[in-house]
C-alpha distance (Angstrom), angle and dihedral (degrees) to the residues before:
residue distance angle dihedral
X1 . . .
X2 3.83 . .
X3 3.59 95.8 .
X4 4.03 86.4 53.3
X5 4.04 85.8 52.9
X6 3.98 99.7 45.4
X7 4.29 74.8 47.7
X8 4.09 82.7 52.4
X9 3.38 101.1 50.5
X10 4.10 94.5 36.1
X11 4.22 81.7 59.3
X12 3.89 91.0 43.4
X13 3.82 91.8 55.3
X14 3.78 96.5 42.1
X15 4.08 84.5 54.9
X16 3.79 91.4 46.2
X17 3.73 90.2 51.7
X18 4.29 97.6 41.3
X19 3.67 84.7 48.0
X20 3.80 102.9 56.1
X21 4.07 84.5 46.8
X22 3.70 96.4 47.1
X23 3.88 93.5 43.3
X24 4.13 86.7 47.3
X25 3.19 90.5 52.4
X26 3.91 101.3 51.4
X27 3.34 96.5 42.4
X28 3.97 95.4 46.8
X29 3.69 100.6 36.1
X30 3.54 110.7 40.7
X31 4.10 99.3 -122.8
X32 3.85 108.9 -153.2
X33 3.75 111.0 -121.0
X34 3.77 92.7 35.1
X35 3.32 130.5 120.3
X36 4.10 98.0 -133.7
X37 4.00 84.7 61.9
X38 4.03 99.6 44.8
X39 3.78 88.3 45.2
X40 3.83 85.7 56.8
X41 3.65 91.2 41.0
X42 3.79 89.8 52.4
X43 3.35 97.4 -125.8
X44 3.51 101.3 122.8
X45 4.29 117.5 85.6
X46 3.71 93.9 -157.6
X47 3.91 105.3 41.4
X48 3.79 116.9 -159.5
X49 3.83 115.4 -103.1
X50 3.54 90.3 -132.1
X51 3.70 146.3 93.2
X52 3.61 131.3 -148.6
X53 3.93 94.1 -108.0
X54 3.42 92.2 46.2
X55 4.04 90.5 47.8
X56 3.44 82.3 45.6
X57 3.72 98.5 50.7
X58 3.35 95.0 48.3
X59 4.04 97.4 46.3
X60 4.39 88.2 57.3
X61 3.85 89.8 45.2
X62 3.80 89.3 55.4
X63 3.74 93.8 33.2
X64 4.08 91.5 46.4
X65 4.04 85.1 46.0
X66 3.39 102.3 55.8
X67 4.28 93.0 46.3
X68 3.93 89.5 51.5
X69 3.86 85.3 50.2
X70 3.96 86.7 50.3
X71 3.56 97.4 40.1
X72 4.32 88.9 54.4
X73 3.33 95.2 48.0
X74 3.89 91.5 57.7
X75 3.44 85.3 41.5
X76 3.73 93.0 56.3
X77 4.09 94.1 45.4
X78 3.75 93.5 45.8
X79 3.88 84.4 70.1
């Protein structure tokens, strides 16, 4: 069971990490096909109420939540 958590919280980082680069990058770079550069475009009826700090924001907070969840419950088992 602890190896499967140390395997948790390697996967956890790795998806903290890949999504700070792919946000960055869609937000900075203008991506075709997503929706940061059709929203700037105008193209899109319904825009999204969000910006990319605030989609940002709230992808860490999740992100960050679900690794100190992780990291307790090892905590917890380990004693």
């Amino acid at each position: 069971m602890k190896l499967n958590l140390n395997k948790l919280i390697f996967i956890i980082c790795c998806a903290v990490i890949s999504f700070v680069g792919v946000n960055f990058v869609a937000c900075n770079f203008m991506i075709p096909g997503t929706i940061n550069k059709a929203n700037v475009k105008g193209e899109l009826k319904n825009p999204p109420p969000l910006d990319c700090k605030e989609s940002e924001r709230r992808g860490y907070e999740t992100l960050l939540t679900i690794l100190t969840t992780v990291i307790a419950l090892r905590t917890k088992l380990e004693d």
